[in-house]
N, C-alpha and C positions, 0 to 999 in steps of 0.2 A: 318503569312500567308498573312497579309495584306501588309507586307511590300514587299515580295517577286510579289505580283500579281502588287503595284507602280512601283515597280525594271523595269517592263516589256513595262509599257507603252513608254517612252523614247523610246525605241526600235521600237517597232510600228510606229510612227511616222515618227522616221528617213528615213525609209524604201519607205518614199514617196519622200521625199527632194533630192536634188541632191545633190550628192559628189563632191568633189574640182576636182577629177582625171577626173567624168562625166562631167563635164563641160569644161575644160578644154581640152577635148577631143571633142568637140562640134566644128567642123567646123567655124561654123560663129561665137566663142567665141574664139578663138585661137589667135586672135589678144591681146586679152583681160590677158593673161597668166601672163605675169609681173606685173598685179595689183592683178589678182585672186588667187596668188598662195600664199598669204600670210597666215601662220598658222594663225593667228588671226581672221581672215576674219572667218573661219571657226570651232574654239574653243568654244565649249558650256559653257562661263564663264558667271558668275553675271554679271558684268559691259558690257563684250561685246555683252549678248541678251540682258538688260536693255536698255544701247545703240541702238540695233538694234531696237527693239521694239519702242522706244521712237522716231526715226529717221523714220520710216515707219508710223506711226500716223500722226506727223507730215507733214511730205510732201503726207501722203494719205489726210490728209484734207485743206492741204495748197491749192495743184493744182490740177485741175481736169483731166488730158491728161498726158501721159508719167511717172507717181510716181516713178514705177518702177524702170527704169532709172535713173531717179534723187536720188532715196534713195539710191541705189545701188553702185552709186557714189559717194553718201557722206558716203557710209558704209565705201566703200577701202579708202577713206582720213581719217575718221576717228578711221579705225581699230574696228569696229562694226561687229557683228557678221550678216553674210549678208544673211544667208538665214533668219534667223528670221526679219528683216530688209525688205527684198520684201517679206513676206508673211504677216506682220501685216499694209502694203499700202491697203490691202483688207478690210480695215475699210471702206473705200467709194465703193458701191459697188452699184450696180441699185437699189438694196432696200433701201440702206441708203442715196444715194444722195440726195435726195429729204429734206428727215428728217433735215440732218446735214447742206445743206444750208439755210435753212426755219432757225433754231438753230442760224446759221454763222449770219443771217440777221436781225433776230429781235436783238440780242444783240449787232449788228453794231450800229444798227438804235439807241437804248438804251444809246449806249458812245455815238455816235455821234449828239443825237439827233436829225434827221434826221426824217422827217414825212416819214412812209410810201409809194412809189409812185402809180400812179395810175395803174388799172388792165393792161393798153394799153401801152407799154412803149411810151415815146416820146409825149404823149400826142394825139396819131393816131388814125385815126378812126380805126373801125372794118375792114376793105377790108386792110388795111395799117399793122395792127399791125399782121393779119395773113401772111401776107409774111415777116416779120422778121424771121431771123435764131432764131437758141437758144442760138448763141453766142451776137448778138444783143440782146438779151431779157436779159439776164443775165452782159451784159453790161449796161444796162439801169437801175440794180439795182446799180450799181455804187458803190460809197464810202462806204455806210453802210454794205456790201456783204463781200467787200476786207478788212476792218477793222476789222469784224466778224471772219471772217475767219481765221483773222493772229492770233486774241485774243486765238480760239478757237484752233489751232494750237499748238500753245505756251502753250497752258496751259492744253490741253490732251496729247502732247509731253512730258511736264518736269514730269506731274502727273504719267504719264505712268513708266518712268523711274524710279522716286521714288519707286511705288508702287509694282513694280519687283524688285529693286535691294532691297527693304525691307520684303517682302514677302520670297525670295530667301535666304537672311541670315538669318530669323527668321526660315524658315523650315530646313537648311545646319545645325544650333546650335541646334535645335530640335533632328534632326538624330544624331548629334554626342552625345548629352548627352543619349540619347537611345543608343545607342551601348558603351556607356563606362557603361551604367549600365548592358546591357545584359552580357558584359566583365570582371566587378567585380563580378558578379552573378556566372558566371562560373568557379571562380578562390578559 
């Protein structure tokens, strides 16, 4: 019973995702056809969501603008499974940004050594540092940010990948030996 109610969920899910054919059909994607139409792109295998997966992590916490795109891109180069690929970039998200660059930054600061800088970037008064963007503020953490980042990247990317494509074959060898036993059972 249990196994039949897991059977389902796969299903559910899909039901939200887009199809190769929907998109493909997508007006402003139609340019896109000779890269999108590849079976791969769109095959639910171990390596190619482990890949997807791992490739959306990655450029979700690498860059902060456009992930999408970029994962998306490197999914059809790399033959990654692309919807799971732009769906796991939602690792940075308004709730987590904050978390995951504060993360990104003190362990910059850590390799790099790098003292802390102060609350004001640039060393500006208070009337000065409130008209800074947040691209300047976030420029001003500088080195220790973009080091963090990359570390942090790289190493929730590969972890990711591992821990899918190892989770994936330990539960694949699970179900088969359960159905060769449900099999000799019956026999």
């Amino acid at each position: 019973m249990a196994d039949a109610k897991s059977q389902t969920i796969a299903p559910s899910w899909r039901k939200w995702l887009p199809t190769r054919e929907r998109l493909l059909a997508n007006r402003w994607l139609a340019w896109l056809a000779p890269w999108l139409g590849h079976p791969a792109l769109w095959h639910w295998s171990r390596h190619g969501v482990a890949l997807g997966v791992a490739l959306g992590v990655f450029f979700g916490l690498l860059i902060p603008i456009a992930q999408i795109p970029v994962t998306a891109a490197a999914a059809v180069v790399l033959r990654a499974n692309l919807p799971a690929a732009a769906a796991s970039t939602l690792i940075s998200n308004p709730v987590t940004f904050a978390p995951l660059y504060y993360a990104a930054f003190e362990l910059g600061s850590w390799v790099t050594g790098e003292a802390t800088p102060p609350l004001t970037p640039f060393d500006a008064s208070a009337d000065e540092a409130a008209t800074l963007s947040v691209w300047e503020r976030i420029r001003a953490l500088g080195k220790p940010l973009m080091v963090g980042l990359a570390l942090l990247a790289v190493a929730s990317g590969a972890l990711t990948y591992g821990v899918i494509y190892l989770v994936w074959g330990v539960r694949t060898r699970w179900r088969r030996r359960r159905r060769r036993r449900v099999n000799s059972m019956v026999r």
